[in-house]
N, C-alpha and C positions, 0 to 999 in steps of 0.2 A: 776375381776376388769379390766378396761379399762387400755392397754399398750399403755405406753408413751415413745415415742423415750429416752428424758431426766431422766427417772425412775429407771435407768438400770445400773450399774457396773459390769463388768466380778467378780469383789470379794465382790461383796452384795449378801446375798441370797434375792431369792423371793419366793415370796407367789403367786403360782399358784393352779386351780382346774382340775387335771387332771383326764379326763374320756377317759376309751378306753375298746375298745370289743377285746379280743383274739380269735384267731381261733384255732382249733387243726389241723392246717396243718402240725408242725413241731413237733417231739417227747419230751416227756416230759412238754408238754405245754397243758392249759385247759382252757375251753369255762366258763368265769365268764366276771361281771361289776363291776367295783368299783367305791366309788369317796374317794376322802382323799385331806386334804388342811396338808401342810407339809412346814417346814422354808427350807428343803432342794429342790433343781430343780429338777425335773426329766429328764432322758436323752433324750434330743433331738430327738435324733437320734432309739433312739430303736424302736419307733411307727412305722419304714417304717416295724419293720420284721413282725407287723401284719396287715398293707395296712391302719391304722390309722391315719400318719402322717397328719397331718395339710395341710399342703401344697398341701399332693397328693391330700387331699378331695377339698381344694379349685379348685384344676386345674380341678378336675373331674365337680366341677360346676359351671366352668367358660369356659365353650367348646364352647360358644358362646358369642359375640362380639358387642356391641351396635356400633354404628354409631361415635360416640363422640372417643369411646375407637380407632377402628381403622383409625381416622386422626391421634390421640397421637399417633400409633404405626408410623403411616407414616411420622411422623415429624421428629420421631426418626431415622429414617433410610437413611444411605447413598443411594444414589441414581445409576447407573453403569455407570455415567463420574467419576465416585473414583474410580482409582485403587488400588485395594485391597494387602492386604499382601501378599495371597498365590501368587500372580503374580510375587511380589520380590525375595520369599523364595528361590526359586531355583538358581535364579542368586548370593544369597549371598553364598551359601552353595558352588556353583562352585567358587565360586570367592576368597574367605576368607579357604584356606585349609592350611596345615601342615605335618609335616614328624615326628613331635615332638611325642615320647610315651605321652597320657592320662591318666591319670587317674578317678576314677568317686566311689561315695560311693553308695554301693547298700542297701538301707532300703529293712527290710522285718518283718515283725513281725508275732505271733503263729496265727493260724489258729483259729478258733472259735470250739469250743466241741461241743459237742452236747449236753450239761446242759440245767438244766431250763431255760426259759428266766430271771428269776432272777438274776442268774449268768454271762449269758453273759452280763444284764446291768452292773454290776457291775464290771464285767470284763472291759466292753466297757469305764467306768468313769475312771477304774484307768489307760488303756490308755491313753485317752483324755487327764488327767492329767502328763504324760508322755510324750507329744508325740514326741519331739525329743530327748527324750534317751530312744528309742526302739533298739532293736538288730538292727546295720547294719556291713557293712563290706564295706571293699576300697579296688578295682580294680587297679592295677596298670600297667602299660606298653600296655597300648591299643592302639591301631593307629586308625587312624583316623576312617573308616568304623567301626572297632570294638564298638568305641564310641559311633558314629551314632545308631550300631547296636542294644547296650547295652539300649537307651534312646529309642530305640521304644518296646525293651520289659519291659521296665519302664511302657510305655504308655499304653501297653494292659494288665498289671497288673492294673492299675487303672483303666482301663473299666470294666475286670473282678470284680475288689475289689466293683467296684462300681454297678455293676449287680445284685452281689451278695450279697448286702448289710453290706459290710464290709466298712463301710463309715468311722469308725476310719484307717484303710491300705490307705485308699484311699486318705486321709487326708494327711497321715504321707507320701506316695510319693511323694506328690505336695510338701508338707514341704522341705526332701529329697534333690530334686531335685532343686527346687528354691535357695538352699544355694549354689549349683555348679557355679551359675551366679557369685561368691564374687570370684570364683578363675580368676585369670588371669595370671595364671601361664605362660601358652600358650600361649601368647599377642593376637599374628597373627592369634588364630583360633575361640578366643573370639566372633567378628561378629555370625561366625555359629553356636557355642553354643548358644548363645540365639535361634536362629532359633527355633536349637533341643529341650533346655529348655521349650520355650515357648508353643510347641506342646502340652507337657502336660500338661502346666497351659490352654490353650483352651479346653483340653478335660475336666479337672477338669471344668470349668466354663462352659462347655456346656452341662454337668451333673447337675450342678446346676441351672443352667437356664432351664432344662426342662419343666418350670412352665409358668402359664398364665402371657403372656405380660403386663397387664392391672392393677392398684396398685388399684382400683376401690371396694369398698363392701369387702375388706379384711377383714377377720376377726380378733378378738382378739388371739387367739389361733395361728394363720398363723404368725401373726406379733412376735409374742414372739419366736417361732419356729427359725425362721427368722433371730430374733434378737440374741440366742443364739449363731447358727454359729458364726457371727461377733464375738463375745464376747472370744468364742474359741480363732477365732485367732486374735483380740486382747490380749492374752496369750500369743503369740507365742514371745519369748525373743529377739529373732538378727530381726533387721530391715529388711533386704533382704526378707526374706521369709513372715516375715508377711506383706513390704509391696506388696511383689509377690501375695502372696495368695490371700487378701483382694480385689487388682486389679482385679483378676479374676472373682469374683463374684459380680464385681461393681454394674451390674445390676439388683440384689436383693434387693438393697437399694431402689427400688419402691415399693415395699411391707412392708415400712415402714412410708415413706410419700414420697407426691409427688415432696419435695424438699431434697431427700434422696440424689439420686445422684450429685444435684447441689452442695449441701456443703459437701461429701466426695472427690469429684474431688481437691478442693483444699488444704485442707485436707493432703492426699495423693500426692499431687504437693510439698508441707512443709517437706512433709517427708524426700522426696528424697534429701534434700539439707544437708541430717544427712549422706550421703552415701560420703566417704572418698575418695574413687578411680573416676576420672572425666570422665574414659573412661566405667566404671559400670553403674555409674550418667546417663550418658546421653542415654544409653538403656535403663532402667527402666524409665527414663521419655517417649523414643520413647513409649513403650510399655502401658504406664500410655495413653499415646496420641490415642493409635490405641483402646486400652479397649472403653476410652472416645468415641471415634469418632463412633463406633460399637452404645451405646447405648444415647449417647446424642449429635451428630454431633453438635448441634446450639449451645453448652456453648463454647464459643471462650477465652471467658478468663484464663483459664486453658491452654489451648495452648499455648496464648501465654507467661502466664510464666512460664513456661515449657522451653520454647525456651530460653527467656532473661538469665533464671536460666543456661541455659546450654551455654552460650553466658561468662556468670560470672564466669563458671569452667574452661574456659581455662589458665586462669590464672597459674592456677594448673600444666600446663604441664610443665611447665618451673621451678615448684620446686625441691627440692631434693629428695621426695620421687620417682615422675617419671619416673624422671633422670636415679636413682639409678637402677631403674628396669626394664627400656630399656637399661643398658647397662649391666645387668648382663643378657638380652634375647637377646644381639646385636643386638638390634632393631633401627635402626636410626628414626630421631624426622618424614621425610614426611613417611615413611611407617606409622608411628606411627598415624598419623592425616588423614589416608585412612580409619583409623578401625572405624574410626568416620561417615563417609561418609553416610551409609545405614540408621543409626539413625536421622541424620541430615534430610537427604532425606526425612526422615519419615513424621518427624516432621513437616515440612514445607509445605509437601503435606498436611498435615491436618489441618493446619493454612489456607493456600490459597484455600481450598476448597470453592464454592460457598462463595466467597468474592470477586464480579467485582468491588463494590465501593471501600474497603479497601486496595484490591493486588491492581489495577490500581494506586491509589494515591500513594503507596509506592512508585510500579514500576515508575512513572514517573516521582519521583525525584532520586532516584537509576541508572536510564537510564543518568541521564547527568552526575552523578559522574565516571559510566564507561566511556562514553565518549571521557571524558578530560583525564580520567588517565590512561587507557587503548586500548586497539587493536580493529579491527575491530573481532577479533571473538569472545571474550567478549560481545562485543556488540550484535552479533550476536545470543549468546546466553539468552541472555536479550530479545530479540524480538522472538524466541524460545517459553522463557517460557510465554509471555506474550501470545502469540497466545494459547500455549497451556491451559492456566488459562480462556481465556476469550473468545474459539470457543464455548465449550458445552453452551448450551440454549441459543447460540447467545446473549452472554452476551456482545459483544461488543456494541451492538447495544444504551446499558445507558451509554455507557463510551466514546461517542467518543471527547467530549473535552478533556479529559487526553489522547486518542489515538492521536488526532492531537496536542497535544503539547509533545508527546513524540518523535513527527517526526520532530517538528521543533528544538529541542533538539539536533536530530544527527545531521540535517543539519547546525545546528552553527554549530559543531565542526567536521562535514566530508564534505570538498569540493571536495576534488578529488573522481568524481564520477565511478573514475574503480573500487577505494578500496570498495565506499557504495556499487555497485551492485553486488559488486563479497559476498555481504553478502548474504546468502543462504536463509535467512529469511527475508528479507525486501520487495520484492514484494509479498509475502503471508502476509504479516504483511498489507501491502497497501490492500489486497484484503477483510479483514475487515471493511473496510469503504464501508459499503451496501448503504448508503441512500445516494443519488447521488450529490445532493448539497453539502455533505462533500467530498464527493468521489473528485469530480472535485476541491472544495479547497484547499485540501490535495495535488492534482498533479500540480494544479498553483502553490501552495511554491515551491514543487519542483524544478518547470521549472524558478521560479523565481531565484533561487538559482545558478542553472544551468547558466545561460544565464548572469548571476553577475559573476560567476566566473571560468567559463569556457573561459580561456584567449586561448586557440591553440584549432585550429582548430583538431576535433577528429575523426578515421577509428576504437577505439574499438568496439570489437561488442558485448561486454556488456553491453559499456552504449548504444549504439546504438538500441541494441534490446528492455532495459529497458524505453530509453526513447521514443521509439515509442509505447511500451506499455503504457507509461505513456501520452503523446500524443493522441492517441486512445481513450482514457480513456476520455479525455476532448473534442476531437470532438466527440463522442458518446453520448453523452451530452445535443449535439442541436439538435432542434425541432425545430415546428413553432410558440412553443412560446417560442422561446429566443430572447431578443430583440439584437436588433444592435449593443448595447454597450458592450453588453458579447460575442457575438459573435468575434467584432472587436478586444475584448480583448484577449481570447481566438487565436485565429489567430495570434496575435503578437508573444505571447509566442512559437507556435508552427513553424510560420518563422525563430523565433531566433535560433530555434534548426537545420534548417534545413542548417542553415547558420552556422553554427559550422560543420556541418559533410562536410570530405574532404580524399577523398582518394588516395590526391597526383595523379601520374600521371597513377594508375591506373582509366584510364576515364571509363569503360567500368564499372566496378562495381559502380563508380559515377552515370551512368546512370540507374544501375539495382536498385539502393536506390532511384532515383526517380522515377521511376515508383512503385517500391512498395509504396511509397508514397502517389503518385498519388489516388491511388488504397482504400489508410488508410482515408486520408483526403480531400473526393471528395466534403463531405457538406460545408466547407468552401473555398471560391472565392478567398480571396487574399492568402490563403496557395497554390492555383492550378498557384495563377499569379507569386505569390515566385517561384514555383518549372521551371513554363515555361522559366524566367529570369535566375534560376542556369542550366536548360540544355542549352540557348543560350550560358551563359558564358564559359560553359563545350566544346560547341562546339570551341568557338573562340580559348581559351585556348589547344584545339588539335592542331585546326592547327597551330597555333602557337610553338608550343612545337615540333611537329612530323615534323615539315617543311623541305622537303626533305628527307623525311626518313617513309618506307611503305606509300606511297603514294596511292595507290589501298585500304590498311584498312585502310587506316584517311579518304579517301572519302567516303568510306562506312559506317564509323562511323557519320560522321557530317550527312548524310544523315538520318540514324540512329534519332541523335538528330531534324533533321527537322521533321521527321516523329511524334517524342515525343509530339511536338510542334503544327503541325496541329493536332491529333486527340484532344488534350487535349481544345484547344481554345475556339472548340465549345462548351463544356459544360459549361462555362462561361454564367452565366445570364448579367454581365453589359455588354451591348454593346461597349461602348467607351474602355472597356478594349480588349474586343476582336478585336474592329479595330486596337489600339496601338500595342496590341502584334501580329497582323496579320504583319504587317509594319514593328516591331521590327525583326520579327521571318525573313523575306523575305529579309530586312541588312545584318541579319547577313548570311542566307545562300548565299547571292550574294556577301558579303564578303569570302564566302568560296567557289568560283566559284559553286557553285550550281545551275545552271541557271534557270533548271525545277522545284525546290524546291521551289524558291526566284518568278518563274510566278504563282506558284500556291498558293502562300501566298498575292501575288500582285491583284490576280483575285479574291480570296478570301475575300479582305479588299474593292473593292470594289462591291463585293454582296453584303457585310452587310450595304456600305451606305443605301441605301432606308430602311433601318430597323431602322434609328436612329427617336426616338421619337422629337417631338418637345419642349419635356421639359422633364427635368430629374430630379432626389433627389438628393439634393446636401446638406450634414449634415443636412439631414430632410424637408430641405424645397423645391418646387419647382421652378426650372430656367429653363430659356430657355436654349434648347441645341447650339443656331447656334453659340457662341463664344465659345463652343469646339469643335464641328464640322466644323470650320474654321481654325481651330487649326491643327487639323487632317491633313485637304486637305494641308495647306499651307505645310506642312512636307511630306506626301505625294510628293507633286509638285515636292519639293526638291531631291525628291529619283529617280524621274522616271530620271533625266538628266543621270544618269549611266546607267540605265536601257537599255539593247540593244533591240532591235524591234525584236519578232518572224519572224523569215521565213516566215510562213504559214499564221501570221493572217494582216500583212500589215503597212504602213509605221505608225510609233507611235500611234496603236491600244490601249495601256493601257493609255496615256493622253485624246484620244479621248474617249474610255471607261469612263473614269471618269469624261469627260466632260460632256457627255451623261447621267452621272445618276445626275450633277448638274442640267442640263439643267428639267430633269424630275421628282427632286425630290417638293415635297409637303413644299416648302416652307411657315413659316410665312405670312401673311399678311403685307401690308407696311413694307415691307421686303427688304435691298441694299445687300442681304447674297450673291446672286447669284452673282449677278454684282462685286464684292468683288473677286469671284472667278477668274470672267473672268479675272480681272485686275490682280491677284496674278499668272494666267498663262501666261501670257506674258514675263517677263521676262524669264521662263521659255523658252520658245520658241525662245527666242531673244540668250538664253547662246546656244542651239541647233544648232542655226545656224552658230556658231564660228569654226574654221577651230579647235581649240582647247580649249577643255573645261577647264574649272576651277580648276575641282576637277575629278578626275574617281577613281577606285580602281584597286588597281595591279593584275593583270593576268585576268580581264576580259576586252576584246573590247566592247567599248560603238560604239553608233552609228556612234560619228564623223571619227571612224575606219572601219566601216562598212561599211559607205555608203563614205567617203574620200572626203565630199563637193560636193558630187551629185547636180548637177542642180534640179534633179526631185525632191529631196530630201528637196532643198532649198526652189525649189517654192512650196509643198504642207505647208511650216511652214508660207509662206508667205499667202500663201490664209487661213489658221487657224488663223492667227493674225488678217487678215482682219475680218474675221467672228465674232473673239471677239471683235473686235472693233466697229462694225456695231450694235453689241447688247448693246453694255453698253450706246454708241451715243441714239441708240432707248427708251433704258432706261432713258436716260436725260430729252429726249425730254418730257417724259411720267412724269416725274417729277415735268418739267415745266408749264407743262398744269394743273398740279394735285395744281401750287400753290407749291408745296414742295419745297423751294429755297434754306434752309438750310442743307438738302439731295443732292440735285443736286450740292450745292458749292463744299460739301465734297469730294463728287464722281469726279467730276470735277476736281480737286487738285489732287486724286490721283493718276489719271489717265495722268495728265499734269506730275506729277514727273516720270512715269512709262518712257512717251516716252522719255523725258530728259534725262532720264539713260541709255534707254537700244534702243534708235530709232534714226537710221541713218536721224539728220534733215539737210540734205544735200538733202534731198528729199522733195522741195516747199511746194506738198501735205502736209508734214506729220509735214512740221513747220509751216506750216498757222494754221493746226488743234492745234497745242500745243498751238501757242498763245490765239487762242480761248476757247480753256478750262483753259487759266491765267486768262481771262477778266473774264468766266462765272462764274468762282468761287470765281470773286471779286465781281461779279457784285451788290449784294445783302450787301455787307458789310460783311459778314458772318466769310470769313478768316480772320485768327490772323495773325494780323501786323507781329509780331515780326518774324513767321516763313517764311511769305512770304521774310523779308526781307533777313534775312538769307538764303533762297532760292536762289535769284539774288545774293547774293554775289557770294553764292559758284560757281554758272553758270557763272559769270564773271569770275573767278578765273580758271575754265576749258576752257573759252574760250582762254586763255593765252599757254594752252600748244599746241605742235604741232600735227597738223592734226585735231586740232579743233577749227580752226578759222572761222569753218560757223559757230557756235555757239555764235559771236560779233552780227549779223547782229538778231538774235532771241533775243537776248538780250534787243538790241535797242527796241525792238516792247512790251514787256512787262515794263507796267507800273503801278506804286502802285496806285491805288484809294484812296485817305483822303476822311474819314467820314462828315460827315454836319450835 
């Protein structure tokens, strides 16, 4: 008849038709066939002693594997990102020892005769029916190695027994042996008895697992074979061992049905919640988990109540029974909760296995409860195990919204960024984010964060190291296809950072962070013009600081920084920044008596005029450049008055230089840029010729010290006035003709205040011309009333003080023209 899972009782008999061939390989035994239907079972077990068995025939023809059968085997199998048992065993067995005598009960039962096989069936059922009150004996006062010793010749008694077809011995030591687990005499050495226990329930279950992987074309016969074990030890009276046993052979439940093992797993999970002791409980569940994991990794529900279950026992340790028996072992409660540790361990690993979507979701709400309520190395250890859950098969790779909201988790609650980085795990943790879009999201919070609440200025070189990794990370990033907006973002973030790092008054290692800098973040422009502005300030900030003190290293230092400053300018693609910072850079070293530093920063800013374009991008759209390249000059102007004249190259050679590339640069069309110029050097030329200037800086001679009012000096600034002034006139004139009267008024006026300010009109010439450029630039109506007027007042008003009473008689001669 067809066997039915459901059909069966250990204490029903059945109705079976058993056929078998004997051999005469063993004495007293003979070559017949029977059949016979009988209310009683026949033994199981006695068909192996003439190679009958059920099972051995299916395995024998099932030596081959269809297609379908070996994916079922492959689904079943852990994969080698699981570490396995044997990799634990040792560390528990060193770790979990004792000094305490053992004890251990040694099973052994009579040997088999050499009788009929009739006899030994019948001998073999009233075992079976027996099997734990067979002859054994108890061991006492064994140390520890003894113990150990004692359980591995357990173990090859059951290989033997099992060899040899004593499959009732073989039984009865796994029995034996699994009831040693309910001792916990030993508290402390319990961990490693299991170890040792367990050995032999793997050798028993790898005995019985001998058989074909595949539950496929089982036969009737195999299945009943099959089902008897079971039934055995569902026999077996103390919980422990039957549910020891049973566990061992979980994997036979395939040769039942294909959902054998899905509904003994839980089964067997129910069981364990009958077991008394909480520190017993939660081994046999470890061990129930590792059986499980071995032949069905995917049924996760078991696991996890498994774990909950064991979550629910500790309740337990705080009653009286446990109480009672760690103080009669003088065991205190944390020793007591380490013996837990391995099991725990176990457990959890088999739960998190090939779980990215499940571990992730936990872990990243588990991560903000450590957080808040805990240390950074907690934490640290959370980001540990998450790396280690989610490196194999680049399992980060579906998770990275739970990875990036686990990082913004710490950063609420870790700003002080020496404590984050000194965590061991957090930049391996950041090197999970592969796809590069996140990657740089990821390091913008953080710089975000950073840059929020990083109030003092920082020299750790933790965070330092971390965050130019993490800086790196996001210039690394750009391309040519990142647009401006990301770029300029990006940029900001990484200026902020640069502007936080500060190594007090060791300047010299301030310098050695900017050039590594330098060096990190060359792709982006305004991080290069940040870093150029912190070594100026660097420089200023020496001398100021060292003032009068190593005067030979602060000059060589500042030079140093001027040096930083020129190589770095030219790689600047915007021009108008490379002129600003050529100008800035030549300040400041002429601020630090640098003379050669501050001409070659001066010679430098006017090579690059003729390179300026006639129109530039200004937030996307194109403008003309000449109202920032007048910008430029005019600042410019203002720097060369300190400016002392080379030796070598002749009397105010950098104004005339710079006259000379206005004069020849590629101005606009209907263009006053040029004429602009001329007029804006005048004054210039006019402060030059003062016995003392306005403004100089301390410890360098400007010219008026140089040259002390030289005649020769005076009259080439006078013949340079003239020459600008003969151009801009030329220019009028050019204006005039052209019709352009509204140009020419403008120019006119400015040119009329220039000489009013800064032009001795005590000279007819030069007050006749003044007045004529009042009239020209009235002449057309063009100028505003209101400033002309205001103009005559305030000339009135100077002609009031002393020494400038020629300025009544120029007065008289400018007159307002009224409109018609």
């Amino acid at each position: 008849l067809p066997v039915e899972f459901g059909d069966y009782h250990p204490l029903k008999p059945i109705m079976v038709t058993d056929t078998k061939t004997r051999r005469g390989a063993r004495k007293g035994s003979t070559s017949s066939s029977s059949s016979s239907s009988s209310s009683a079972a026949p033994d199981p077990l006695s068909s192996m002693l003439d190679g009958t068995d059920p099972l051995s025939m299916f395995a024998a023809a099932s030596a081959s594997e269809t297609p379908a059968m070996s994916k079922e085997k492959e689904d079943d199998a852990v994969g080698p990102d699981f570490e396995s048992w044997s990799a634990k065993r040792g560390e528990i067995l060193a770790r979990f020892t004792t000094t305490e005598k053992l004890s251990i009960v040694s099973p052994f039962s009579q040997a088999p005769g050499s009788s009929a096989v009739s006899e030994k069936v019948r001998t073999r059922l009233e075992e079976l029916d027996d099997l734990e009150e067979g002859s054994q004996r108890e061991l006492l006062n064994l140390s520890q190695q003894d113990y150990a010793n004692r359980i591995e010749e357990l173990n090859q008694s059951l290989k033997e027994a099992w060899a040899s077809d004593q499959k009732v011995k073989a039984l009865k030591i796994v029995i034996q042996c699994s009831k040693l687990l309910s001792d916990t005499s030993v508290i402390q050495f319990y961990p490693s008895k299991f170890v040792l226990i367990t050995d032999i329930l793997d050798t028993f279950g790898e005995c019985r697992r001998s058989l074909p992987d595949s539950p496929h074309n089982v036969n009737d016969t195999a299945k009943e074979t099959c089902l008897n074990w079971f039934y055995k030890i569902a026999s077996i009276r103390e919980l422990l061992p039957r549910l020891y046993v049973e566990a061992a052979i979980l994997k036979c439940n395939r040769f039942l049905n294909k959902s054998g093992i899905q509904d003994t797993l839980p089964r067997l999970t129910s069981m364990i919640r009958g077991i008394g002791d909480p520190l017993v409980a939660a081994y046999a569940r470890a061990y129930l988990c590792r059986v499980g994991m071995e032949v069905a990794p995917h049924l996760k529900d078991s696991l996890n109540r498994n774990f909950f279950d064991l979550l629910g026992t500790f309740r337990q340790i705080s009653g009286e029974s446990v109480q009672n028996q760690l103080v009669m072992q003088r065991v205190e409660v944390p020793e007591y909760l380490t013996l837990y540790s391995p099991a725990i361990n176990w457990i959890l690993q088999c739960i998190a296995y090939r779980a990215p979507e499940d571990y992730i979701s936990c872990a990243e709400i588990w991560v903000e409860f450590t957080c808040r309520h805990f240390t950074k190395r907690e934490v640290n250890t959370v980001l540990a195990d998450i790396i280690k859950h989610m490196t194999p098969d680049r399992a980060f790779e579906d998770a990275y919204t739970q990875l990036q909201s686990v990082i913004r988790k710490i950063l609420t609650y870790f700003h002080d960024f020496s404590v984050l980085f000194s965590m061991e795990r957090f930049l391996p943790f950041l090197d999970m984010f592969q796809k590069d879009s996140v990657r740089v999201e990821v390091c913008r919070s953080i710089m975000e964060v950073f840059i929020k609440h990083q109030v003092e200025p920082t020299r750790d070189p933790v965070i330092l190291n971390a965050m130019l990794h993490i800086c790196k990370t996001m210039h690394d990033s750009v391309n040519a296809l990142t647009l401006e907006d990301e770029k300029r973002s990006l940029a900001l973030l990484i200026i902020g950072f640069i502007r936080m790092v500060s190594f007090g008054r060791d300047f010299e290692q301030q310098l050695s962070f900017c050039v590594e800098a330098r060096a990190t973040f060359c792709n982006l422009e305004p991080v290069l013009v940040q870093l150029i502005h912190t070594v100026n300030q660097l420089s200023m900030e020496t001398r100021r600081v060292m003032r009068g003190n190593h005067s030979r290293k602060t000059a060589a230092f500042v030079r140093a920084c001027a040096a930083y400053s020129f190589i770095t300018i030219p790689s600047l693609s915007s021009i108008f920044s490379r002129l600003s910072l050529c100008l800035l850079s030549a300040q400041v070293a002429l601020a630090n008596q640098c003379l050669s530093q501050a001409d070659a920063f001066f010679k430098a800013a006017v090579s690059i005029l003729p390179e300026v374009p006639r129109s530039i991008s200004v937030e996307g759209k194109l403008r003309s450049s000449e109202s920032f390249l007048l910008d430029f000059i005019n600042n410019f102007l203002a720097t060369l008055l300190v400016v002392p004249d080379h030796p070598e190259h002749g009397v105010l050679y950098l104004v005339r230089g710079l006259l000379n590339m206005v004069q020849d640069y590629t101005w606009e069309d209907n263009s006053d840029a040029k004429v602009r110029v001329y007029i804006s050097a005048l004054p210039l030329l006019a402060a030059m010729s003062q016995e003392t200037y306005i403004y100089s800086i301390p410890k360098v001679d400007s010219n008026e010290t140089l040259y002390g009012g030289d005649p020769k000096f005076l009259s080439e600034i006078n013949k340079l006035c003239e020459t600008l002034i003969g151009q801009i006139l030329d220019h009028l004139k050019v204006l005039g003709r052209d019709e352009n009267t509204r140009r020419q008024g403008a120019l006119a006026f400015s040119l009329f205040g220039v000489l009013v300010s800064h032009g001795d009109l005590r000279n007819n010439k030069l007050s006749q011309l003044t007045v004529n450029l009042w009239n020209l630039s009235h002449k057309h109506g063009y100028c505003d009333t209101r400033i002309s007027v205001r103009t005559l007042e305030h000339i009135k008003h100077q002609a009031q003080q002393p020494d400038m009473a020629h300025l009544t008689d120029t007065v008289q001669r400018l007159a307002l023209q009224t409109r018609t």
